[in-house]
Structure formats: structure tokens, C-alpha cells
Backbone as a ProteinNet text record, in pm:
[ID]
protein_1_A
[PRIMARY]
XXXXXXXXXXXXXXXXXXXXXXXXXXXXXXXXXXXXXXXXXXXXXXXXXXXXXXXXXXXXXXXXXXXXXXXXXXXXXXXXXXXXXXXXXXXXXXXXXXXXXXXXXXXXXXXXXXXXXXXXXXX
[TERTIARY]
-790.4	-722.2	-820.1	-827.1	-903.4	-858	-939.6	-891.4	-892.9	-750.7	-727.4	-769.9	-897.5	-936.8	-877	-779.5	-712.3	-563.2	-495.3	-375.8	-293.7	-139.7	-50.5	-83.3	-85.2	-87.9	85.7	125.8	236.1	286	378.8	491.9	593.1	579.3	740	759.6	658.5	654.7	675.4	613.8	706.3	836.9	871.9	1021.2	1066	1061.5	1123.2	1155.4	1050.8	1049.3	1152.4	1154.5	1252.5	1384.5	1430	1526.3	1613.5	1510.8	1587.5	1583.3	1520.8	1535.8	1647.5	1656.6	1811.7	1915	1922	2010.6	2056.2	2007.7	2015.7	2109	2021.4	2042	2192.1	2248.4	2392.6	2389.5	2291.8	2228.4	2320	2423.2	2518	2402	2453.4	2360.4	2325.8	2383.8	2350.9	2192.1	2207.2	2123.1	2011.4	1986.5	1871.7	1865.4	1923.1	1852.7	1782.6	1831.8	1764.7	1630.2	1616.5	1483.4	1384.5	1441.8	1336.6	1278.8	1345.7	1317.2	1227.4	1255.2	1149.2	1021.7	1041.6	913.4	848.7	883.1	801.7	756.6	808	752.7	605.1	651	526.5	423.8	433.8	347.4	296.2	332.9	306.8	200.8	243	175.7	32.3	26.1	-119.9	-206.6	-123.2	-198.7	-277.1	-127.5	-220.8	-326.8	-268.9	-291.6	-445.7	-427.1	-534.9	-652.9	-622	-694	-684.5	-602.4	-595.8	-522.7	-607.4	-628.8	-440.9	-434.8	-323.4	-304	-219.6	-182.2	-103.8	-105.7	-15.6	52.2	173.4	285.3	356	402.2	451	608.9	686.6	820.3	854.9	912.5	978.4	1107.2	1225.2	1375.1	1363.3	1411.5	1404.1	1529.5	1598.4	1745.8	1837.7	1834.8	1936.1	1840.3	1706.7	1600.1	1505.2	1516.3	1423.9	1288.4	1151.6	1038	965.8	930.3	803.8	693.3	618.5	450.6	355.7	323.8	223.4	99.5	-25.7	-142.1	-194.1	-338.7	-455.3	-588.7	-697.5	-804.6	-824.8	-732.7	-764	-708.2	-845.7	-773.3	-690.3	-655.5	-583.8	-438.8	-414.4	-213.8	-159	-84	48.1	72.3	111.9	151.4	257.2	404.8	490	469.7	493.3	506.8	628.5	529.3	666.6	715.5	616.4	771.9	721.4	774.9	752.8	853.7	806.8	848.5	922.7	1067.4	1187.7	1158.4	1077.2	1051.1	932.7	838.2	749.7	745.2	653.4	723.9	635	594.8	556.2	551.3	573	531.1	660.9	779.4	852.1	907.2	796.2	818.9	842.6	777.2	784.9	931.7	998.5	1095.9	1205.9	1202.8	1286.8	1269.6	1160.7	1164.8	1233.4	1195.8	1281	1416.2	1478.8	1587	1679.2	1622.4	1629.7	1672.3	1568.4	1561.3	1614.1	1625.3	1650.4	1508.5	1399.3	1280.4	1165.2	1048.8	936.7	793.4	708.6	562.8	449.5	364.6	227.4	139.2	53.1	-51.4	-164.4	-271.7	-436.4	-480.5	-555.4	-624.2	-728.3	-859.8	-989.6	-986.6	-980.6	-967.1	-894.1	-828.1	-708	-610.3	-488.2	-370.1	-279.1	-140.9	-51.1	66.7	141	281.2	368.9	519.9	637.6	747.9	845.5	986.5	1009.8	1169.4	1232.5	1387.2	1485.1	1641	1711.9	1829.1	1929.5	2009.4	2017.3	2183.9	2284.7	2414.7	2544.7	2560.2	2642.7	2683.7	2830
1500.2	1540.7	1615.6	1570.5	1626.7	1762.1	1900.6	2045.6	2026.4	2092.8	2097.8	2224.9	2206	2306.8	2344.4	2272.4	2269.5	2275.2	2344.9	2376.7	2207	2200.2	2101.1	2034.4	1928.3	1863	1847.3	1852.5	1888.6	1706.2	1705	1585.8	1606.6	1682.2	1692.3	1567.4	1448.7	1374.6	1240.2	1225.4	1116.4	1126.5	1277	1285.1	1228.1	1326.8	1283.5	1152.4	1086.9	918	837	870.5	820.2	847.1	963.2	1013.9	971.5	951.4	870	753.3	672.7	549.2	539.1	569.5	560.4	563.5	728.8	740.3	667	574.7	500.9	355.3	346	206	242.2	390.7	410.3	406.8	488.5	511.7	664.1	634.7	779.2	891.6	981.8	1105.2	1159.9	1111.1	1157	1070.8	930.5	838.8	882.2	941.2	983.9	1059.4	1196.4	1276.7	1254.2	1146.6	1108	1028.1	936.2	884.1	997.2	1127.5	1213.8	1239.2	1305.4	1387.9	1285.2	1134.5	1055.3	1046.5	1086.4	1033.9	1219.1	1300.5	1430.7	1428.6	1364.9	1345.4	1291.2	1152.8	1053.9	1138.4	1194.7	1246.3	1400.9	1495.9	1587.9	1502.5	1382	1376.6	1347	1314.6	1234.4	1318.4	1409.3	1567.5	1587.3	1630.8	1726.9	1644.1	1540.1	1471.4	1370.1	1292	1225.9	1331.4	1436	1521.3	1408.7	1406.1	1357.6	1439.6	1470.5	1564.8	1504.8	1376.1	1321.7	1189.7	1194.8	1070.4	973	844.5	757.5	691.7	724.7	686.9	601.5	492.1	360.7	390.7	345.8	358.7	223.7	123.6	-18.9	-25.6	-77.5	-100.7	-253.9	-324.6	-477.7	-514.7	-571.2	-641.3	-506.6	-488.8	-364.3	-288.2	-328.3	-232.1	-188	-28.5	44.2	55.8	36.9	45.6	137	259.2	369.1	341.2	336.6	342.3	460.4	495.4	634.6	611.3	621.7	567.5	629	687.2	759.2	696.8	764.9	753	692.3	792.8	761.3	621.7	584.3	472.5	451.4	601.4	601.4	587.6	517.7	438.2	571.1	632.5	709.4	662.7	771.4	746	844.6	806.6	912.9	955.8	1073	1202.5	1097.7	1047.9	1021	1162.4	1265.5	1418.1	1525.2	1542.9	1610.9	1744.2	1881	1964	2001.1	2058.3	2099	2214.3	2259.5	2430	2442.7	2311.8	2276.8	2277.9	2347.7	2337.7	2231.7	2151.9	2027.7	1890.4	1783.4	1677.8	1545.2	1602	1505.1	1399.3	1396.2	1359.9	1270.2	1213.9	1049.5	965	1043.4	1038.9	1031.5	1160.9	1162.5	1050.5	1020.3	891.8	776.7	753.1	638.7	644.4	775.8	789.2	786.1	845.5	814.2	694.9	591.2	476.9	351.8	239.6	124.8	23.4	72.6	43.2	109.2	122	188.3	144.7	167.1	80.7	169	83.7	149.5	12.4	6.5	-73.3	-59.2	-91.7	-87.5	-134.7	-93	-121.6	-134.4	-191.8	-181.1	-33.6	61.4	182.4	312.4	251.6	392.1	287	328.4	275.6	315.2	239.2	246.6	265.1	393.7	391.7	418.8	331	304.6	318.4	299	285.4	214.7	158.2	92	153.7	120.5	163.2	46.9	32.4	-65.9	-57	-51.5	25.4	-41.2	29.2	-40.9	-128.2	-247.4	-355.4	-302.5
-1776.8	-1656.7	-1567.5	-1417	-1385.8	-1306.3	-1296.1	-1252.8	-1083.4	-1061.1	-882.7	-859.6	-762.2	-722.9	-546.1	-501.7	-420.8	-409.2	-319.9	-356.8	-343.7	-394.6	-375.5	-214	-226.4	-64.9	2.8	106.2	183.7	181.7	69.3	88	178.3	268.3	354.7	443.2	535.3	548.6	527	360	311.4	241.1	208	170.3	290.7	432.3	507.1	571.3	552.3	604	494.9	367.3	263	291.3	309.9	350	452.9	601.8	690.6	664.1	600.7	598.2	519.3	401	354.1	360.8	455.3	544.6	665.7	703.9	812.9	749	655.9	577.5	506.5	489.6	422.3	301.3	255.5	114.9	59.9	-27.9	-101.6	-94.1	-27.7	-73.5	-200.8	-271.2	-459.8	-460.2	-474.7	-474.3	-361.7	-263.5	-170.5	-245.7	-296.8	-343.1	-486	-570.6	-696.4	-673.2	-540.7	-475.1	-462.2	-377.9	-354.5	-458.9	-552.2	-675.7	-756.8	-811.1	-821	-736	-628.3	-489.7	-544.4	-586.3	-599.5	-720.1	-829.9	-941.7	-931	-898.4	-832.8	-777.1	-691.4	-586.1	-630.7	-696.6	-808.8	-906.1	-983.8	-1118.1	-1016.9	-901.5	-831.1	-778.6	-754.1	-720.3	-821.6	-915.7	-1038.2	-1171.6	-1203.8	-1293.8	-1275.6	-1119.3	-1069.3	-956.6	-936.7	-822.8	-713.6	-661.9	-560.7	-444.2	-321.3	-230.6	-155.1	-130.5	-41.6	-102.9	-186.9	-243.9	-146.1	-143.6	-59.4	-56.2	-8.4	-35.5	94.1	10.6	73	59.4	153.2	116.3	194.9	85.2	153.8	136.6	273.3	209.9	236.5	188.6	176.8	100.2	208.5	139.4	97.5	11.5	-67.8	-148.3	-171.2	-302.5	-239.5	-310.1	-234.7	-301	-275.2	-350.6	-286.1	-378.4	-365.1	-423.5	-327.8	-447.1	-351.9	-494.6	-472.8	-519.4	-445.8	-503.4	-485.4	-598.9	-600	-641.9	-687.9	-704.5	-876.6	-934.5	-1088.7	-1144	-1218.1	-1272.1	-1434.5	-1441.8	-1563.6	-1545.8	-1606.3	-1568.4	-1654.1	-1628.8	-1648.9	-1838.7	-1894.4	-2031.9	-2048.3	-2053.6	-2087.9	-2215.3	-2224.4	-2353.5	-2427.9	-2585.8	-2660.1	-2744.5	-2734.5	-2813.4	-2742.4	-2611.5	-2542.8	-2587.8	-2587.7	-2638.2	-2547.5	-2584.3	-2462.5	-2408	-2489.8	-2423.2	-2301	-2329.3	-2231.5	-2068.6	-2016.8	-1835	-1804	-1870.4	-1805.5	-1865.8	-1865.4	-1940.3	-1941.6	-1857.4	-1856.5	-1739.3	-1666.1	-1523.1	-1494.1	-1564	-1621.7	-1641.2	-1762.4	-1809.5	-1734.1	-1660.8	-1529.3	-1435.9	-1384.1	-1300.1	-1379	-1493.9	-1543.8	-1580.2	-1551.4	-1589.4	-1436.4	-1361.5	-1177.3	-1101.9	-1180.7	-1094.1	-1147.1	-1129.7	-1174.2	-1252.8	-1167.1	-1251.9	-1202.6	-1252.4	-1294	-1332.1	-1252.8	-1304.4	-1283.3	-1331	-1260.1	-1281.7	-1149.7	-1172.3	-1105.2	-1186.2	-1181.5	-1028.7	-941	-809.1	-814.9	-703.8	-740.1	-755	-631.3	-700.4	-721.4	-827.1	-861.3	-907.9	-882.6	-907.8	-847.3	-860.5	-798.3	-878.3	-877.2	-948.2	-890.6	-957.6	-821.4	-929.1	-803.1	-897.3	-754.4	-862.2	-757.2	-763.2	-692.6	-662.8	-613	-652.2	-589.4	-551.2	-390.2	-338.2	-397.9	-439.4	-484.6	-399.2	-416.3	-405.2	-302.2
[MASK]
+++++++++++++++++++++++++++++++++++++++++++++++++++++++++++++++++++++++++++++++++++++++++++++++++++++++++++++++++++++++++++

């Protein structure tokens, strides 16, 4: 893992761009707020995990599914904690995103990678 010698970079921008877009599109407010909280996970683990100064974040609505991808420098793909300790203040972020969303990835770039989830507005 590499050490942030720089403070958190300011996501208020792409929350906010997620946010209205959902909102526009007539996205339940429970469901925006379970996108964000995935989109800070994402964008936290790229900070801290990849040192990445401003990670970048894509937000697509297409048809009814919503896709986030957050991309950095490192080319190490994401490995959730299989016994992550409950008392732990860190290590389950992962978990939460997959528990958030409808699906979940990460994939390899020339350089860095890219990890996403996806959402499916109700029917």
C-alpha cells in the first residue's frame, strides 16, 4: 500500500454529478443515497489504497443501469478482506459496495485500473 502524503482529494463534484443525474432520471432517494456511499467507498479505497492524488470518476445512466467507474494509477485489482475483524475501522469497503449494488468489478488498464459497480433502477 502505498503512504498518502497528501490529504483526501475533494469528491463533492462527482457525488454531486451522481446525485443529479439520478435525481433527474427519478432515482428513490434510498437508492441515490446507497450509489453515493458506494461512489465514496470507490473513491476513498483510490486515494488511500492506490495514492492517487484525484481519482476518476465516470458516472453513466444508460437505459435504467447506472455504471460508476473510478480509476487510478495502481495496477493492483482490489481484494476483499475474507475475515475482516468487526472491531476493525477499516477493511470492509469492499463488502459494502457489493452489498450496495447490483454488481461490482475491477479491471486492469494500460495504466492502473478501473473499479465499478453497477445499479438497476426498479422496474
Amino acid at each position: 500500500m502505498r503512504a498518502c502524503n497528501f490529504p483526501p482529494p475533494d469528491w463533492s463534484a462527482a457525488r454531486h454529478e451522481l446525485r443529479e443525474a439520478l435525481a433527474a432520471s427519478g432515482w428513490p432517494p434510498d437508492v441515490i443515497s446507497d450509489a453515493e456511499l458506494a461512489l465514496h467507498e470507490l473513491f476513498v479505497n483510490a486515494w488511500r489504497h492506490a495514492g492517487s492524488q484525484a481519482p476518476l470518476v465516470v458516472v453513466i445512466l444508460l437505459n435504467r443501469t447506472l455504471r460508476v467507474s473510478v480509476a487510478d494509477d495502481s495496477p493492483t485489482l482490489p481484494e476483499p478482506r475474507t475475515s475482516a475483524d468487526p472491531y476493525e475501522l477499516s477493511g470492509r469497503g469492499l463488502h459494502l459496495v457489493r452489498s450496495l449494488t447490483h454488481r461490482f468489478g475491477a479491471d486492469p488498464r494500460k495504466n492502473g485500473k478501473v473499479v465499478w459497480f453497477e445499479l438497476d433502477a426498479a422496474a
